[in-house]
N, CA, C and O atoms as a MOPAC input file, in Angstrom:
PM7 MOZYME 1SCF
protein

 N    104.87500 1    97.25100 1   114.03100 1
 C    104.84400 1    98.56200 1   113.41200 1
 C    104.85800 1    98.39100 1   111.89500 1
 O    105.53000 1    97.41400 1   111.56300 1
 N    104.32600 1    99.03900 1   110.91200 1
 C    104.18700 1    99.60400 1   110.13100 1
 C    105.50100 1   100.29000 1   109.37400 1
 O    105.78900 1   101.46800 1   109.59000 1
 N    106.28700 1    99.43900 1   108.45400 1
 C    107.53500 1   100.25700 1   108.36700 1
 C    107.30000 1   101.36300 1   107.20400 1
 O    107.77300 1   102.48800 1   107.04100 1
 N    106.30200 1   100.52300 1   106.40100 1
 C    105.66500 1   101.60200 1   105.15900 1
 C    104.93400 1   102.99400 1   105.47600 1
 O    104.92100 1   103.96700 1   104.72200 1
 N    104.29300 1   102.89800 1   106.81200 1
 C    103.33900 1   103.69400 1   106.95200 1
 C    104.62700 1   104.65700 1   108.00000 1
 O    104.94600 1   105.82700 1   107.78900 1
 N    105.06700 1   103.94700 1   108.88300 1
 C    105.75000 1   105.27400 1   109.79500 1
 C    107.19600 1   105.55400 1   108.66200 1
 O    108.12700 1   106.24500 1   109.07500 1
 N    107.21900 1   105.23300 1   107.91700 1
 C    108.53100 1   106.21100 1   106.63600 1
 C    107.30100 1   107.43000 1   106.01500 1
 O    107.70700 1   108.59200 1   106.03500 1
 N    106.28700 1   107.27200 1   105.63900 1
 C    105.43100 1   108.12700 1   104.87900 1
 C    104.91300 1   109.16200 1   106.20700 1
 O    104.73200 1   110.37500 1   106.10800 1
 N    104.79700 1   108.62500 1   107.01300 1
 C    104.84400 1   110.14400 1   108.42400 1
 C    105.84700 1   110.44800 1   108.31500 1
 O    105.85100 1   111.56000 1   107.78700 1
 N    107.14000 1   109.99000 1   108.57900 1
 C    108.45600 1   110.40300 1   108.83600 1
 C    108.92100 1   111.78400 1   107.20300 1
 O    109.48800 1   112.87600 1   107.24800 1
 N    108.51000 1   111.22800 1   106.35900 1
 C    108.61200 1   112.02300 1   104.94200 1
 C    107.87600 1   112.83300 1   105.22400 1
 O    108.31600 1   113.90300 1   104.80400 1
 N    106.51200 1   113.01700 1   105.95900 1
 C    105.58200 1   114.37800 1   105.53400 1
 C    105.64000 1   115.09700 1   106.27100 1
 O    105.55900 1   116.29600 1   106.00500 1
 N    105.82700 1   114.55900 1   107.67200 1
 C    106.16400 1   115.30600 1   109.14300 1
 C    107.38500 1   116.04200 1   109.33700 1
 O    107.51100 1   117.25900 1   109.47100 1
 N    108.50100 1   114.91200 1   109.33400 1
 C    110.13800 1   115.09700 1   109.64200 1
 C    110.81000 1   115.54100 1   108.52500 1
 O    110.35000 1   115.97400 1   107.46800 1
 N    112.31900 1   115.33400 1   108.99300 1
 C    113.34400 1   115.85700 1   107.91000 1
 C    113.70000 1   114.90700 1   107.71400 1
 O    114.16300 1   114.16900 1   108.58300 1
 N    113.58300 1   114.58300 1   106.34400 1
 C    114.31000 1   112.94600 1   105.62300 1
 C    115.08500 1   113.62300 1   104.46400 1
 O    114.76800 1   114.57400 1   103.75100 1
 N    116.35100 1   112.74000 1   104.49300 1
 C    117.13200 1   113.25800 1   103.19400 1
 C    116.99700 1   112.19600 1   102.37400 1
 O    117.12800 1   111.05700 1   102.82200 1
 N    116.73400 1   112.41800 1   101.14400 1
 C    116.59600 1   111.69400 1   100.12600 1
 C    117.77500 1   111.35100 1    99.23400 1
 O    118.31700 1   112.31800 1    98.69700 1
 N    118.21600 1   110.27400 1    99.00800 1
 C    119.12100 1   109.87000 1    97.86900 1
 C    120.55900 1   109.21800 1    98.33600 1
 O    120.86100 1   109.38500 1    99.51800 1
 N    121.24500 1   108.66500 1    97.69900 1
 C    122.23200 1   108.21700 1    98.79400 1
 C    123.56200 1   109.07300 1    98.86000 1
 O    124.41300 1   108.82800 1    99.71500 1
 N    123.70700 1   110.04900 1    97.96200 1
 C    124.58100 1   111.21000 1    98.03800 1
 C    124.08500 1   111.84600 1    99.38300 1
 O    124.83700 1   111.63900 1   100.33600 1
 N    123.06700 1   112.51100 1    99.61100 1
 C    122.60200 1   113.22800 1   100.79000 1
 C    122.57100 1   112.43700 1   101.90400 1
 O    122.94900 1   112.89200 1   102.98400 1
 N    122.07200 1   111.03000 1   101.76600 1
 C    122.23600 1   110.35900 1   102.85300 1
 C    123.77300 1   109.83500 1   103.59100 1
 O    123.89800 1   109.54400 1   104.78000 1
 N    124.98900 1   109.80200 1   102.43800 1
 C    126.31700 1   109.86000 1   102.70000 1
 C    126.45600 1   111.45400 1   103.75100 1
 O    126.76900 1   111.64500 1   104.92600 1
 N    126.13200 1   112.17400 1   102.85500 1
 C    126.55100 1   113.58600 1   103.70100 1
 C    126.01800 1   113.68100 1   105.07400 1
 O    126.68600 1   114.32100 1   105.88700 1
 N    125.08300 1   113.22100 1   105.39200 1
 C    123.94400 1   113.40700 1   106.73500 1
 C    124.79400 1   112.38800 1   107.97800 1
 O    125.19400 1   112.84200 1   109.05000 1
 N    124.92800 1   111.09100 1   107.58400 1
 C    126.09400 1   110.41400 1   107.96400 1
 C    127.23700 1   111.02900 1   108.68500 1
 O    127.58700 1   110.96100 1   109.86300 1
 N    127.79900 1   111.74600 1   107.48900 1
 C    128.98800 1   111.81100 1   108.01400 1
 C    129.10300 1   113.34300 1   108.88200 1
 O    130.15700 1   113.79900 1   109.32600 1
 N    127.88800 1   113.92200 1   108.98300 1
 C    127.90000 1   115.38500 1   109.67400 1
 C    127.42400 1   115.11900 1   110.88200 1
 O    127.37600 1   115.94700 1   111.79100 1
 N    126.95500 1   113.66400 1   110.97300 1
 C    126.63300 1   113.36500 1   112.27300 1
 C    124.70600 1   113.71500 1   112.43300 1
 O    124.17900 1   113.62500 1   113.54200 1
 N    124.08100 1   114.00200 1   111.48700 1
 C    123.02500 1   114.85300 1   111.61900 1
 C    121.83100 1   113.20700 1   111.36700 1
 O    120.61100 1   113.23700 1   111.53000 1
 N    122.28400 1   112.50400 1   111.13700 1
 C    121.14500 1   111.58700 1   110.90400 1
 C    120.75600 1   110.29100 1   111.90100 1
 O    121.47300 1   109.48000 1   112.48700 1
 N    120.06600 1   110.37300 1   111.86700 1
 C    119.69200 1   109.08000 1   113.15200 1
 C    119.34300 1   108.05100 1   112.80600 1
 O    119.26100 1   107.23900 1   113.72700 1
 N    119.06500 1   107.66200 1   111.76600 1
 C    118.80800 1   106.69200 1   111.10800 1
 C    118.59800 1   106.20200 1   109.59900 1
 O    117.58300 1   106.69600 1   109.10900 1
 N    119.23900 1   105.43200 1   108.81900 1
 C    119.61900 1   105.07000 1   107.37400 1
 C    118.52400 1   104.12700 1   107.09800 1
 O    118.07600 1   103.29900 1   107.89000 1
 N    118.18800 1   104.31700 1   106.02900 1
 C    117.49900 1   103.05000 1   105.69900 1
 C    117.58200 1   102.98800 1   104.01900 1
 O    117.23000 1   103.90100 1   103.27200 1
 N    118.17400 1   101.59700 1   103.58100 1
 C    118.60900 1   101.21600 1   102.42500 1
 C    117.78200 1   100.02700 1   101.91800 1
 O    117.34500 1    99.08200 1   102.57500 1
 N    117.64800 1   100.30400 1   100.46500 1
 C    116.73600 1    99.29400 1    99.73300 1
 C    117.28200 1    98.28000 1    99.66100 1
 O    118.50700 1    98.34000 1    99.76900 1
 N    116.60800 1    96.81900 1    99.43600 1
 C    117.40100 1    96.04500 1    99.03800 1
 C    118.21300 1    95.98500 1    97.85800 1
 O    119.19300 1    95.24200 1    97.80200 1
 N    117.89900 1    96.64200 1    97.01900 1
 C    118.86900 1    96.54400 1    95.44900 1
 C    119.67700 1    98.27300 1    95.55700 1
 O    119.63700 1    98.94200 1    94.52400 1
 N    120.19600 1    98.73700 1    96.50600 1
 C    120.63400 1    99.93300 1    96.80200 1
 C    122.42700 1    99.36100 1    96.66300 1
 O    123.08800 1    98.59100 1    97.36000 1
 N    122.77900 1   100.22200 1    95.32900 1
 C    124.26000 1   100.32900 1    95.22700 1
 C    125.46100 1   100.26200 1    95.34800 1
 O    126.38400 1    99.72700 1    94.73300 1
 N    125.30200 1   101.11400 1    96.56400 1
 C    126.39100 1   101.89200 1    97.81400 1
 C    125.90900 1   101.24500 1    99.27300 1
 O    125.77500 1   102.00800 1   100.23000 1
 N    125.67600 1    99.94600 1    99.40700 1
 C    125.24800 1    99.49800 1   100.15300 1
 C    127.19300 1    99.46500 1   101.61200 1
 O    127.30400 1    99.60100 1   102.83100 1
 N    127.96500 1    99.27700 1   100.75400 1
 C    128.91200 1    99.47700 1   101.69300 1
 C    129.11400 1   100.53900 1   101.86600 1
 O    128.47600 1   101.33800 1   101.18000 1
 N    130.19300 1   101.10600 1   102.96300 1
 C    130.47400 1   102.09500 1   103.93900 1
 C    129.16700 1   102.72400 1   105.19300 1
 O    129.34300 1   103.58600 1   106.05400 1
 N    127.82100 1   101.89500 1   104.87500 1
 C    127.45700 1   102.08800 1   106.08300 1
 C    126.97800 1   101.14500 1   107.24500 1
 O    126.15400 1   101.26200 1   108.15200 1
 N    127.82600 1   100.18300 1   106.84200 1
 C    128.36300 1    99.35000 1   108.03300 1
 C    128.52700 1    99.50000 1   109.78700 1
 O    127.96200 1    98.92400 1   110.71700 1
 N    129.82800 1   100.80800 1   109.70900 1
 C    129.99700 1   101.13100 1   110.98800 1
 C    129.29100 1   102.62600 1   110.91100 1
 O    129.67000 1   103.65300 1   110.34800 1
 N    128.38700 1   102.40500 1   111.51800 1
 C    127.64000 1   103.91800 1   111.88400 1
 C    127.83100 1   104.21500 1   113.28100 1
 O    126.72400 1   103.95900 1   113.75400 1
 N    128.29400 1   104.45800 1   113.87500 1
 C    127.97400 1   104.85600 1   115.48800 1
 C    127.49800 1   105.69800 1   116.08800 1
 O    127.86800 1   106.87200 1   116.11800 1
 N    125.88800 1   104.81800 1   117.10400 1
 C    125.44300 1   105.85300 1   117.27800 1
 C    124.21000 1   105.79700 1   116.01600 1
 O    123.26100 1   106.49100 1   116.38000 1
 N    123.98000 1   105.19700 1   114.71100 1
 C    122.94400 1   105.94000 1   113.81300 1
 C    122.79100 1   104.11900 1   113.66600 1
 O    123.59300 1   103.19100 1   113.78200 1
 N    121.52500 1   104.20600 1   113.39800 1
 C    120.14700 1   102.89900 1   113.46600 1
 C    120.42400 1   102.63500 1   111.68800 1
 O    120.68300 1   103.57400 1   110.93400 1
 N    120.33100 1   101.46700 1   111.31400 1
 C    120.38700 1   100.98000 1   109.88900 1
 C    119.19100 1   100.11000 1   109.97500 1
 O    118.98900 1    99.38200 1   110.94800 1
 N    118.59800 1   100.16900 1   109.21200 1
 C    117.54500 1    99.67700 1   108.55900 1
 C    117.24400 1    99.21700 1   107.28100 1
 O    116.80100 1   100.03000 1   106.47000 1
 N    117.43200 1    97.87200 1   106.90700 1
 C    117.49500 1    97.24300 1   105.74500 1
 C    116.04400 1    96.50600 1   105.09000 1
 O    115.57000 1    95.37900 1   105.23100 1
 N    115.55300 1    97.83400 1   104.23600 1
 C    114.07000 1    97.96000 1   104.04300 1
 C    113.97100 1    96.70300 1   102.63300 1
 O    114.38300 1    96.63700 1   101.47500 1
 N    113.18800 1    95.86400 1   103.55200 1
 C    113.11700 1    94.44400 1   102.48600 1
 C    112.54400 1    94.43900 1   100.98600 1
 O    112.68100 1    93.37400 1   100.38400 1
 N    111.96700 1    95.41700 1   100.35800 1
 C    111.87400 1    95.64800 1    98.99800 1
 C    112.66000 1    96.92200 1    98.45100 1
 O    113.27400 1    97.68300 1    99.20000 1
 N    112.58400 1    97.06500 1    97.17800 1
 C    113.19900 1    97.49900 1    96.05800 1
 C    113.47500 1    99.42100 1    96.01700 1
 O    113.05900 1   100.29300 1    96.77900 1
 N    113.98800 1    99.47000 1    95.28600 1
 C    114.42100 1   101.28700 1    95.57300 1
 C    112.75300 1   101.87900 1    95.34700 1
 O    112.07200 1   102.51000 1    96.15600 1
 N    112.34300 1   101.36100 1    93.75700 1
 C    110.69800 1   101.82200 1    93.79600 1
 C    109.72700 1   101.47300 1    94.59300 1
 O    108.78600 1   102.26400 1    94.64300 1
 N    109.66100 1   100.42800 1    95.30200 1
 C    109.32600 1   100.09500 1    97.00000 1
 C    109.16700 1   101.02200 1    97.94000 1
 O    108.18100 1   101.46800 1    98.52600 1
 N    110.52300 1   101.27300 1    97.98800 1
 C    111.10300 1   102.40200 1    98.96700 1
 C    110.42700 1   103.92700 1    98.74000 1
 O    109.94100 1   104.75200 1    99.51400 1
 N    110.57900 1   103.89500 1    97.71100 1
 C    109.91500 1   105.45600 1    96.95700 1
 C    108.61500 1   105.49300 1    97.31800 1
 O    108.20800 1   106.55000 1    97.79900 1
 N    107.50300 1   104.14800 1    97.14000 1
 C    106.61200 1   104.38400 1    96.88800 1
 C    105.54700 1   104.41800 1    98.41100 1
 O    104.47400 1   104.95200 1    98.69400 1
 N    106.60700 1   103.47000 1    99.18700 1
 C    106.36800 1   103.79500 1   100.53100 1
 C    106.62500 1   105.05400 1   101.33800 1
 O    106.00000 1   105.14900 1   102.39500 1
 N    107.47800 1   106.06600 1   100.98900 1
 C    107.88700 1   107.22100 1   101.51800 1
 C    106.70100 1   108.61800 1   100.68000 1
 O    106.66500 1   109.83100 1   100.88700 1
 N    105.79100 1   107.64700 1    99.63100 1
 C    104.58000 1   108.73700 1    98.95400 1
 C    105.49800 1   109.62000 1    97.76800 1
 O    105.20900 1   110.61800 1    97.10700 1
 N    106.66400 1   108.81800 1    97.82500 1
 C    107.29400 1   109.65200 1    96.32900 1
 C    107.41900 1   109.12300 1    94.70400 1
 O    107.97900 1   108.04300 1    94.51200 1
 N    107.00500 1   109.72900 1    93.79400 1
 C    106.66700 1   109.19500 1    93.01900 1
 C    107.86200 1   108.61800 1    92.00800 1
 O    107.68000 1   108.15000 1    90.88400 1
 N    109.32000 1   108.79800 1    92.80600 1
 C    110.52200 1   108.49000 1    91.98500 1
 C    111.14200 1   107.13700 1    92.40800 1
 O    110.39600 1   107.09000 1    93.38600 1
 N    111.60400 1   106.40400 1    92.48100 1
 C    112.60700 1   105.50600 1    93.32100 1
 C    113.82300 1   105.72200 1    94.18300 1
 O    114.76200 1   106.27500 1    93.60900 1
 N    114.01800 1   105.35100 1    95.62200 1
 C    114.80900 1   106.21400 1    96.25000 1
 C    115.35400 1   104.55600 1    97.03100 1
 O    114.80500 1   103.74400 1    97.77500 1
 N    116.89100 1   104.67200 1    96.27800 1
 C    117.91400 1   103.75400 1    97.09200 1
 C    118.18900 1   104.01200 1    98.88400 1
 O    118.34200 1   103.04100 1    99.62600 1
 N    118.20900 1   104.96000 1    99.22800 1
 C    118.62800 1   105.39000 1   100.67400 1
 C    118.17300 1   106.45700 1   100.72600 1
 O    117.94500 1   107.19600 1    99.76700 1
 N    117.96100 1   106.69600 1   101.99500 1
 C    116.94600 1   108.00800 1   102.79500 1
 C    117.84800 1   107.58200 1   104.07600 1
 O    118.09000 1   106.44700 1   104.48900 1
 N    118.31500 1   108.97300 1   104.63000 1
 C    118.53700 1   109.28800 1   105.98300 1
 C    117.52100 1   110.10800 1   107.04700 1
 O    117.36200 1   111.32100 1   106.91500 1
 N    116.90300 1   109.41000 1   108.02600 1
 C    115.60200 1   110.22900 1   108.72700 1
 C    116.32000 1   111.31300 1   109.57200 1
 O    117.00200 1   110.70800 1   110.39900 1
 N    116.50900 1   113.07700 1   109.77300 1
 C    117.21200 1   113.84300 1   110.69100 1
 C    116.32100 1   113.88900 1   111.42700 1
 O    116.74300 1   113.44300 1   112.49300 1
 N    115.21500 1   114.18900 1   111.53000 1
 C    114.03600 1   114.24500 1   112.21700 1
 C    113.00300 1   113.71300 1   111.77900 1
 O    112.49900 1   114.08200 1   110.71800 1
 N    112.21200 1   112.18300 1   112.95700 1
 C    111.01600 1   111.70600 1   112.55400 1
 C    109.95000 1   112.45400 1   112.21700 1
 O    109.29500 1   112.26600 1   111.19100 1
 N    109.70600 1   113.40100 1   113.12100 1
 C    108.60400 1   114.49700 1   112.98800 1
 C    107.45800 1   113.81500 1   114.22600 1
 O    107.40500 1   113.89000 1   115.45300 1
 N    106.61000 1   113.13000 1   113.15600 1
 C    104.94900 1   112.65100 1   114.29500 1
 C    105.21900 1   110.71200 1   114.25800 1
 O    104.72700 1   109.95200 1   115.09300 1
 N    106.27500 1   110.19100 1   112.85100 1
 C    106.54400 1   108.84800 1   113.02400 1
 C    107.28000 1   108.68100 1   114.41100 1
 O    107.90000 1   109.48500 1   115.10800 1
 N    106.92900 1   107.09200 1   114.58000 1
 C    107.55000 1   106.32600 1   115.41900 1
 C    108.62100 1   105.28100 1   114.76600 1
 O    108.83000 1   104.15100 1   115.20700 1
 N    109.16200 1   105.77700 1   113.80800 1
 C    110.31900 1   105.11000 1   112.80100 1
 C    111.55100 1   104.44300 1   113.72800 1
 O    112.04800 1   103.33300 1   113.53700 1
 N    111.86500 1   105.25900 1   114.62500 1
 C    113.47600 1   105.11500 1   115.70400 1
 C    113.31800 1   104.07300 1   116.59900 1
 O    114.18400 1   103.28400 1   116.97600 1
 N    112.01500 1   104.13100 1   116.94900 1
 C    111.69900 1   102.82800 1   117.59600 1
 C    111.69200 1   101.24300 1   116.46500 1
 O    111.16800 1   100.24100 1   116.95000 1
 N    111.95600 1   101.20400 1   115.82800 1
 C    112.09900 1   100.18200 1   114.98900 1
 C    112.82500 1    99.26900 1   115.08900 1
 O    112.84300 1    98.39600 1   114.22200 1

């Protein structure tokens, strides 16, 4: 699979929260199914024990990350609530 290409469905299709403030909150409301953190991402601790939610440790950089999700900013962590038309969960 395509991790670049099913995050950029998952962004245009689904509900992705962007940033790692929102992605903390999504976490902890129980609403997210899956994390995925850059390699040079911050706040890389506390999401360790997720239970129940898929981590995904996306092998390039926050602007990597951004640029794979079709956004033109840099994004440390994204929480996916809904894939939408990606096959991201299967990952």
């Amino acid at each position: 699979m395509d991790i670049a290409r099913a995050l950029k469905t998952a962004a245009t299709s689904g509900d992705v929260r962007f940033g790692l403030t929102e992605t903390r909150k999504s976490v902890k409301n129980r609403e997210a199914k899956m994390v995925v953190l850059a390699s040079n991402c911050p706040g890389r601790e506390g999401f360790e024990d997720m239970q129940g939610i898929k981590l995904l440790a996306y092998p390039g950089t926050n602007v990597e990350l951004g640029a794979a999700c079709g956004k033109p900013f840099p994004i440390a962590a994204l929480a996916i609530v809904s894939p939408g038309e990606s096959n991201i969960l299967s990952a």
